[in-house]
C-alpha positions in Angstrom: -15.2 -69.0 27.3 -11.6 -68.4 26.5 -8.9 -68.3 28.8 -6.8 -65.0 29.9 -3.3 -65.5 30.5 -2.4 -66.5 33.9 -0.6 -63.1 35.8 2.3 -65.0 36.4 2.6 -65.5 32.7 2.5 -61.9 32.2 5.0 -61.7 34.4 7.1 -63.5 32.8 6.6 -61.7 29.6 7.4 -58.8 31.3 10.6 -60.1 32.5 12.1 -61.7 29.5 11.4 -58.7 27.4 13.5 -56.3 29.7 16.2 -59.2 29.3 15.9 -58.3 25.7 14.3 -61.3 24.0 12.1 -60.5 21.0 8.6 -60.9 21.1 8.8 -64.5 19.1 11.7 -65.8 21.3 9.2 -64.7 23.9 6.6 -66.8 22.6 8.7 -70.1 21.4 9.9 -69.8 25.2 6.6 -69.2 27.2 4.6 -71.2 24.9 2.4 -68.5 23.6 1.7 -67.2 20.0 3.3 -64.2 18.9 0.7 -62.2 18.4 0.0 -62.5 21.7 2.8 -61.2 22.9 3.1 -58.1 20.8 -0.9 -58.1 21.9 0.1 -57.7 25.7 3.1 -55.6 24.9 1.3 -52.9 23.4 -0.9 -53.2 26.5 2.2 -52.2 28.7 3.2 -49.5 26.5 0.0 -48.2 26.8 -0.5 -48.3 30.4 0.2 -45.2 33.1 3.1 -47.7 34.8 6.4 -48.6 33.3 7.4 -52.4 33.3 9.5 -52.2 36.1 6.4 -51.1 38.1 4.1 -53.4 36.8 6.2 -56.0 38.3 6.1 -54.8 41.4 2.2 -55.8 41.4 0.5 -58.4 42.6 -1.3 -61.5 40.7 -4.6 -59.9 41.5 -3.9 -56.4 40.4 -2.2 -57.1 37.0 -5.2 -59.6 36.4 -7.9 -56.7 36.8 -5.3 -54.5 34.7 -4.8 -56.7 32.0 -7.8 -58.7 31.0 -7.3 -59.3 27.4 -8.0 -62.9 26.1 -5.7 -65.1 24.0 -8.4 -65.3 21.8 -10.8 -62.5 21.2 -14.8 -62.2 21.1 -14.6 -60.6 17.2 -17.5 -59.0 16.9 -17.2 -57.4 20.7 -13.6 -56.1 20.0 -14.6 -54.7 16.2 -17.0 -52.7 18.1 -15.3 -51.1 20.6 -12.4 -50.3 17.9 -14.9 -48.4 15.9 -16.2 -46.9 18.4 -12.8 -45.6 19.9 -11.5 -44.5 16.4 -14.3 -42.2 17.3 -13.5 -41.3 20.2 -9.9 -40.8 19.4 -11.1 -37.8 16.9 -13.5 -36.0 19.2 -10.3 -35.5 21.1 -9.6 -32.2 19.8 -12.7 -31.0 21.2 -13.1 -28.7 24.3 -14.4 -29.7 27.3 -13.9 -33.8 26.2 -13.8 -36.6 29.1 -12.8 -40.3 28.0 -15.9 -41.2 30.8 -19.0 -39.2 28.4 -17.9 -41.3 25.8 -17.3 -44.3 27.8 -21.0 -43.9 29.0 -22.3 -43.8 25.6 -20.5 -46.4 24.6 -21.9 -48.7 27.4 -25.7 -47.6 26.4 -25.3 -48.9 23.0 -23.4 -51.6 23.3 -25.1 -55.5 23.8 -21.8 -56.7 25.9 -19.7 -53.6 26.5 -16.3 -53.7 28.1 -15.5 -52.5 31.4 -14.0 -49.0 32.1 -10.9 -50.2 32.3 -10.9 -52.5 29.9 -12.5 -49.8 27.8 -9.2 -47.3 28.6 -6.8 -50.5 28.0 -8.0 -51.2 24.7 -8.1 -47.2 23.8 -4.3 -46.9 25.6 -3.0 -49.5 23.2 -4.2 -48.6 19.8 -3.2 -45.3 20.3 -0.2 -45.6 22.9 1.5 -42.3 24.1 5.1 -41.8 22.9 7.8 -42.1 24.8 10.6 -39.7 25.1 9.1 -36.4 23.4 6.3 -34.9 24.4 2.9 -35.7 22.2 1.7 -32.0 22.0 -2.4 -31.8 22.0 -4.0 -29.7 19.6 -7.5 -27.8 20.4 -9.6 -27.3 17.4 -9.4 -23.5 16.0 -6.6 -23.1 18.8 -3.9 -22.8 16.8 -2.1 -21.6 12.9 1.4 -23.1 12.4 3.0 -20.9 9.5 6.2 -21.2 8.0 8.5 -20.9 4.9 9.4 -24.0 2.9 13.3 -24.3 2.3 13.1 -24.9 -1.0 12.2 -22.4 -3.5 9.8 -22.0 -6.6 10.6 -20.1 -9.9 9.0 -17.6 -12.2 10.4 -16.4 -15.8 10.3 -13.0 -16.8 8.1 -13.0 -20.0 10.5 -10.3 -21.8 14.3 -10.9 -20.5 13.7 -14.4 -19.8 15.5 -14.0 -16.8 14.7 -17.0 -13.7 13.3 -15.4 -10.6 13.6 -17.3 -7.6 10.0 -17.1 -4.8 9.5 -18.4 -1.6 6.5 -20.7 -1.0 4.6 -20.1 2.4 2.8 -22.6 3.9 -0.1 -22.3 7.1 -1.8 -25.5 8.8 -4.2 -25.7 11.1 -2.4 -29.0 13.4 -5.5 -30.3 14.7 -7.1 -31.2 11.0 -3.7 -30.8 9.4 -6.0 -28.4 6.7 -3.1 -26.9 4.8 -2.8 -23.4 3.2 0.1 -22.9 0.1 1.3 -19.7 -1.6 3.8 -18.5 -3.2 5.2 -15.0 -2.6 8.2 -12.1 -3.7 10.5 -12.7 -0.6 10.0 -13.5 3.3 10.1 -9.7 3.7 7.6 -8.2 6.1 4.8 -6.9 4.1 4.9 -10.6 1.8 5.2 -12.3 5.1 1.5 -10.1 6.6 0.5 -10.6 2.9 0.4 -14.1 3.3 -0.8 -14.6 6.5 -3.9 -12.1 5.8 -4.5 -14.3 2.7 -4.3 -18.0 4.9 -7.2 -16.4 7.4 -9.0 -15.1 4.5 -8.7 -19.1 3.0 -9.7 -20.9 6.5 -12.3 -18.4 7.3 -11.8 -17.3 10.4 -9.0 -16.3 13.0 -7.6 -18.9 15.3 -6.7 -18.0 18.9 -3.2 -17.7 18.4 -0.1 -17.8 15.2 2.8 -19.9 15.9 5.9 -18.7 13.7 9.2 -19.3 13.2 11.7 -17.5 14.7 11.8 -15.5 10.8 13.3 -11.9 10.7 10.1 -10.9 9.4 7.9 -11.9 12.6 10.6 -11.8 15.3 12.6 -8.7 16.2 15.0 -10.7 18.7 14.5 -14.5 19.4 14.7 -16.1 22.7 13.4 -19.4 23.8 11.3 -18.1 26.4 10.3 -14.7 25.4 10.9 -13.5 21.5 10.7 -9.7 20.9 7.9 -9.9 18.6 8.3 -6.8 15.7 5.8 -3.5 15.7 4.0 -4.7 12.4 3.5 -8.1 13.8 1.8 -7.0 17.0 -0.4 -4.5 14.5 -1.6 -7.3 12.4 -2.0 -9.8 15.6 -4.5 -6.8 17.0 -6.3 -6.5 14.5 -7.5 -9.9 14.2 -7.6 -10.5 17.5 -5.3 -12.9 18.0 -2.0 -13.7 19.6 1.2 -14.3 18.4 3.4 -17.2 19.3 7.0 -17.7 17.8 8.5 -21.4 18.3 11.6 -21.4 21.3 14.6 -21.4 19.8 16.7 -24.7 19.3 12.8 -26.7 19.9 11.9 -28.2 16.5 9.6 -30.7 18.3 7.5 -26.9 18.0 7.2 -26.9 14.8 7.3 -30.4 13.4 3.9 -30.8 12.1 4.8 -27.8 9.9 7.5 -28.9 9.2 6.2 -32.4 8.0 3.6 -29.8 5.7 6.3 -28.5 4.3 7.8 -32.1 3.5 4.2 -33.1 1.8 3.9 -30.1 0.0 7.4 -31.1 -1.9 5.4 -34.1 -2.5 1.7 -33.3 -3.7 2.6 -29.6 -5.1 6.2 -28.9 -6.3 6.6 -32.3 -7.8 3.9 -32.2 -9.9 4.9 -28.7 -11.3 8.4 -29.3 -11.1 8.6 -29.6 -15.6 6.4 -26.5 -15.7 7.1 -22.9 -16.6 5.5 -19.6 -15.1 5.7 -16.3 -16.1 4.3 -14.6 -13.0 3.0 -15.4 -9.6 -0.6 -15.2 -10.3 -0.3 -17.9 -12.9 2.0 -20.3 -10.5 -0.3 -19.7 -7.5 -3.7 -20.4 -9.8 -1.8 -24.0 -10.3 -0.9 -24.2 -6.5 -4.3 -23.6 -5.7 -5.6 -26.5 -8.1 -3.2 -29.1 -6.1 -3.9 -27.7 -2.6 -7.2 -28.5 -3.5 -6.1 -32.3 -4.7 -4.3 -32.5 -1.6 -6.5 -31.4 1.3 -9.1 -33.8 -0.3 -6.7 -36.7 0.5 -8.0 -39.3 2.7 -6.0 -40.0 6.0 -4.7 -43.6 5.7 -6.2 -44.0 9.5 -8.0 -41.2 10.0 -10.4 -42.6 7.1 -11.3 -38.4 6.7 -9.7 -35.6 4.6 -8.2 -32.9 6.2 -10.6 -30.9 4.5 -13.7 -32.6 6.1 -11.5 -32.9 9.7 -11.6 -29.1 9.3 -15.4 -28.8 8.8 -16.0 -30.9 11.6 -13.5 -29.8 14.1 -11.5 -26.6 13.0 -14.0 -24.4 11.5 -17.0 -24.0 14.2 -14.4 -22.9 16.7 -12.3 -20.1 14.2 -13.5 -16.4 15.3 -15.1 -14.2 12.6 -13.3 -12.4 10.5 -12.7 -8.6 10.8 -14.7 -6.9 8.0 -11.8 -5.5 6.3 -8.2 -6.8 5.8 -5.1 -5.9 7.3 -2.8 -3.4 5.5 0.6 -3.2 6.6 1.6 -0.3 7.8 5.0 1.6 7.4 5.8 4.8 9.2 7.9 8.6 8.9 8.4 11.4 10.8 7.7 15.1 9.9 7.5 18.6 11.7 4.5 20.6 11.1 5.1 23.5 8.3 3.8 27.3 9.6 1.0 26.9 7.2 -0.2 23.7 9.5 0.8 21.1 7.2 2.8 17.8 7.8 5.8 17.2 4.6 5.0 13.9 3.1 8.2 12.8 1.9 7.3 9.2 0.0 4.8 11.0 -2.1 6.2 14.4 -1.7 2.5 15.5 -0.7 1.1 17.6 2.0 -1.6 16.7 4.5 -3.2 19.1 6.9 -3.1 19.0 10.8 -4.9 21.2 13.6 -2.8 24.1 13.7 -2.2 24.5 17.2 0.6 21.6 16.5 2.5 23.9 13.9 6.2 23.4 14.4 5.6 20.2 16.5 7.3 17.0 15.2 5.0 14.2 14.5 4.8 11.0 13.7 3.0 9.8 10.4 1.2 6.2 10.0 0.7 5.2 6.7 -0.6 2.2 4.4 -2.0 2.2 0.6 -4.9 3.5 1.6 -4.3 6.1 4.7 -2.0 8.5 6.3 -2.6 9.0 10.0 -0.5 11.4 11.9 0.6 11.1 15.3 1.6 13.8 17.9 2.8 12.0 21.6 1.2 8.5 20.6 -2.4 10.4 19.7 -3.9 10.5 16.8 -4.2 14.2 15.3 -4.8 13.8 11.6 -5.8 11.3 9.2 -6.5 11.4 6.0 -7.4 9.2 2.8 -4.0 8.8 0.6 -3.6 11.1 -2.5 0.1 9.7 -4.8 -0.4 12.9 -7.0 2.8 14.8 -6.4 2.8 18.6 -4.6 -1.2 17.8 -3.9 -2.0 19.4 -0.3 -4.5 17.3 1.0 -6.9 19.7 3.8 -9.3 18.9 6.5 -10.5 22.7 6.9 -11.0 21.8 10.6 -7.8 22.0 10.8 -7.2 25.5 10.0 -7.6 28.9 11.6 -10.1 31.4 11.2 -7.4 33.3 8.6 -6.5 29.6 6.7 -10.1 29.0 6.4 -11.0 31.9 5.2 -8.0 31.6 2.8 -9.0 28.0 1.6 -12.8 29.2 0.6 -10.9 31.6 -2.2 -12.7 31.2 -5.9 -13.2 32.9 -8.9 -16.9 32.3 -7.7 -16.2 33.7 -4.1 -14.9 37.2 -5.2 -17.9 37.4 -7.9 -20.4 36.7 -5.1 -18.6 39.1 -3.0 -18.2 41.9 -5.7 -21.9 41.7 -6.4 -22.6 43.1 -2.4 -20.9 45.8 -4.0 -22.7 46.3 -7.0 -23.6 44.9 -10.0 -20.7 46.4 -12.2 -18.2 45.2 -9.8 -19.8 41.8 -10.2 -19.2 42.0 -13.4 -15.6 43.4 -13.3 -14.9 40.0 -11.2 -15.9 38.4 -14.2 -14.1 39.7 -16.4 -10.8 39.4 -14.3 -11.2 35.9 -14.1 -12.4 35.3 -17.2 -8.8 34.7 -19.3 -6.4 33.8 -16.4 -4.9 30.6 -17.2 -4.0 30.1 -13.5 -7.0 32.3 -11.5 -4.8 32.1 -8.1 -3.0 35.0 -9.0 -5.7 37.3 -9.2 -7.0 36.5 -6.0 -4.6 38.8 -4.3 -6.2 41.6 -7.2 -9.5 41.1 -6.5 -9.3 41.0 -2.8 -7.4 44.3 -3.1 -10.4 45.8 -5.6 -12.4 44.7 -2.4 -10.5 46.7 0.2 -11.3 49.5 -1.8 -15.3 49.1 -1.1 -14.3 49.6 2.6 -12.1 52.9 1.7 -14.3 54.5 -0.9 -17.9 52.8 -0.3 -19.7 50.3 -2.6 -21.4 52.8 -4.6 -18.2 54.9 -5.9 -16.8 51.5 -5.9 -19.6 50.3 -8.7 -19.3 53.2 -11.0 -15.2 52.9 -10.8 -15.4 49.6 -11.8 -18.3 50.3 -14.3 -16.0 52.7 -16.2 -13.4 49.9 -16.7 -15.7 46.8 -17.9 -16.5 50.0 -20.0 -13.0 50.3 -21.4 -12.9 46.4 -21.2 -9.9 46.8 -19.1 -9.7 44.3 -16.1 -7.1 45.7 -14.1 -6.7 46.7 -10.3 -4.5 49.6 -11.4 -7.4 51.1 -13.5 -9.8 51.0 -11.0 -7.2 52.3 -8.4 -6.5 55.2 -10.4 -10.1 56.0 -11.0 -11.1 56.3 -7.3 -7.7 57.9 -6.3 -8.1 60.6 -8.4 -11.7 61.1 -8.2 -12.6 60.1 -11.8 -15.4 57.8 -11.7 -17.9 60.5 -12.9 -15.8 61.8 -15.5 -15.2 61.3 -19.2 -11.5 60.4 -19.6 -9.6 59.1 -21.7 -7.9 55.8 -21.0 -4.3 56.7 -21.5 -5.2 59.4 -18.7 -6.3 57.2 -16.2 -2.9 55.3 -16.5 -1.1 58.0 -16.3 -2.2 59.1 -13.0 -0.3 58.3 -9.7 -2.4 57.4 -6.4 -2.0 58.6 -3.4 -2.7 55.6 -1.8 -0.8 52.1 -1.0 0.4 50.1 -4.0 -1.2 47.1 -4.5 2.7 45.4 -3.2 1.7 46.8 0.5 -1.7 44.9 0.8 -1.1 41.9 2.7 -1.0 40.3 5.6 -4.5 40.5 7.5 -6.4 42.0 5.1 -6.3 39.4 2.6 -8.3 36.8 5.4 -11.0 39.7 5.7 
């Protein structure tokens, strides 16, 4: 059996390498080969004591610490380093204990280590670092996002002017699976583009973003609590997940996105660096074709892609989804009109609100898709968004019992309602609508040759408006002057009937009320 190295040996190791002595003036001085030395010295590193404290222990206790052999069982230690490389990646999983794994090791193993040994060995191949914190990343826990510092260009296709675009960049840490595109600026809505796009790409929602400090994501920064801006907080609810901006004047925060950013120079914009785009669809397409090329990569240690470290870590603990994506959102204020409409002013359209909130000021929502308005942080109105300019846009619960009788209004409407009449005054409808260009301005006529129904009664009503589709004259005046002066039974002529003055109101008076009846 081979030989472990006497404690007082290791002391002695211990001592001289605090004195400064390398770790082969070490061995020439002790006796012992240098790989023996740097064996035992990772060891130490690796260990919960510092050297001064392990030389504070006794013979007996650095002995049961420290068991390694000068010269090692092969086949034994090959084992257990496969089997902690293992170990080592399962890391990232929740609820993971170094003593489940050290229990299945031990069932099927032949000759396993001890625990200790078993945590010695796993200490020094993967020994802590010393003076910055080793941060710990939880599969699906986190998305690192950020801006690389360098820029990408496109060409404009007729002016042949050279556009500068910012490349984004998103990672999940614990696989390091890495997300590229290229965008207009690091303004808001490219910024929420871009993100919306990376969760789309992963396929699923982590627990939390970590950002830079950007303009874009941060309204003011702070290094313990950053005022994170209105958009942000929108897009962060509606995935479900928190946002996080790094503390200022703490890259250790962001360094793994930050050593993306330094292999994305590598595996994407030096490989395109000779070629020529003319928009961003074209330079992203090539992006994509790399990102692909590089997530496939296999770790030098990790002996695993990021793409499969993903799969097997990342992606089963990602949330859903939401079914649709996030829109950015921008936002205007308006006052209610007396008609019980809110002044879009970016489209110069009008939407429709209840009209109890006429001459309110309200707040209005908007994305590509909607227009929401807001009255005291509620909701009152929303409605899908029209571009066409001067459109009024109506939810008819919205409106009164006048506006909504108002807003039924047709060349169809008055014809139905002239025929209650008769079926000459049906017809007379007909007729008035028949050649207007623009039928709104007769509805004012024909809702006056209604009032008339109620003054005179259908039936003199009928034979009035009988004697005009007669004439073929379509006119309210005609049929005024007929029932004014008592005419609908006689034969007259037509320059007569014109001729005549009524002795009731002008059609100038009707208004008010008893257009809405």
């Amino acid at each position: 059996m081979s030989k472990t190295l006497d404690p007082m040996d290791l002391q002695q190791i211990i001592r001289l390498h605090l004195d400064g002595l390398s770790n082969r003036s070490i061995g020439q001085t002790l006796g012992i080969s240098r790989n023996t030395i740097n064996r035992y010295l990772q060891l130490f590193d690796g260990s919960e004591y510092t050297l001064s404290e392990l030389l504070e222990f006794d013979q007996t206790t650095l002995r049961e610490q420290f068991t390694v052999k000068t010269t090692i069982d092969n086949e034994r230690f090959d084992e257990l380093m496969r089997y902690l490389g293992h170990v080592h990646q399962q890391r990232a999983h929740p609820g993971f204990t170094f003593q489940y794994h050290y229990q299945e090791y031990r069932a099927n193993s032949t000759h396993p280590y001890s625990y200790t040994q078993y945590m010695a060995h796993y200490r020094a191949k993967y020994a802590r670092e010393k003076g910055s914190m080793k941060l710990d990343h939880k599969a699906g826990h986190e998305m690192f996002v950020d801006f690389t510092g360098k820029k990408l260009s496109i060409v404009d296709h007729q002016s042949g002017e050279i556009k500068e675009v910012e490349v984004f960049v998103a990672i999940l840490p614990c696989s390091q699976y890495t997300y590229v595109e290229a965008c207009n600026s690091q303004k808001r809505g490219d910024f929420l583009s871009c993100l919306a796009n990376a969760l789309v790409f992963f396929g699923g929602v982590p627990k939390a973003i970590v950002s830079d400090n950007l303009k874009s994501a941060v309204t003011k920064a702070s290094k313990y609590e950053a005022d994170i801006n209105r958009s942000l907080k929108e897009f962060a609810l509606h995935y479900s997940c928190a946002i996080n901006p790094t503390r200022s004047y703490s890259p250790q925060d962001k360094a793994l996105v930050e050593n993306a950013v330094h292999l994305v120079y590598q595996r994407i914009f030096y490989p395109i660096r000779q070629m020529t785009f003319f928009s961003l669809g074209d330079l992203n397409a090539e992006i994509r074709k790399h990102l692909n090329t590089y997530n496939d990569l296999l770790f030098q240690r990790k002996e695993a892609s990021r793409r499969e470290l993903y799969q097997s870590l990342d992606r089963g603990y990602l949330k859903p989804l939401p079914n649709d994506q996030y829109q950015l959102k921008n936002y205007t204020r308006a006052k209610v009109q007396k008609m019980g409409y809110v002044y879009f002013s970016p489209d110069k359209t009008y939407y429709s609100v209840p009209y109890r909130y006429i001459g309110s000021q309200t707040q209005i929502h908007y994305t590509n898709d909607w227009i929401e308005v807001f009255y005291n942080h509620q909701r009152i109105a929303s409605h899908h968004r029209n571009p066409v300019k001067g459109a009024y846009l109506t939810n008819k619960d919205h409106l009164s019992s006048a506006h909504k009788a108002y807003s039924q209004w047709s060349p169809n409407f008055f014809r139905m309602k002239g025929g209650t009449h008769g079926e000459a005054v049906e017809a007379f409808m007909k007729g008035l609508f028949a050649n207007a260009d623009y039928p709104e301005v007769n509805y004012k006529r024909a809702n006056g040759i209604l009032q008339m129904g109620k003054t005179y009664g259908s039936e003199k009503l009928n034979k009035a408006c009988l004697r005009a589709c007669d004439l073929g004259e379509y006119k309210y005046t005609l049929v005024k002057n007929i029932l004014a002066n008592k005419q609908q039974e006689l034969e007259l002529d037509f320059d007569q009937l014109h001729n005549q003055t009524p002795h009731i109101p002008t059609h100038d008076n009707i208004r008010g009320a008893d257009y809405y009846q």
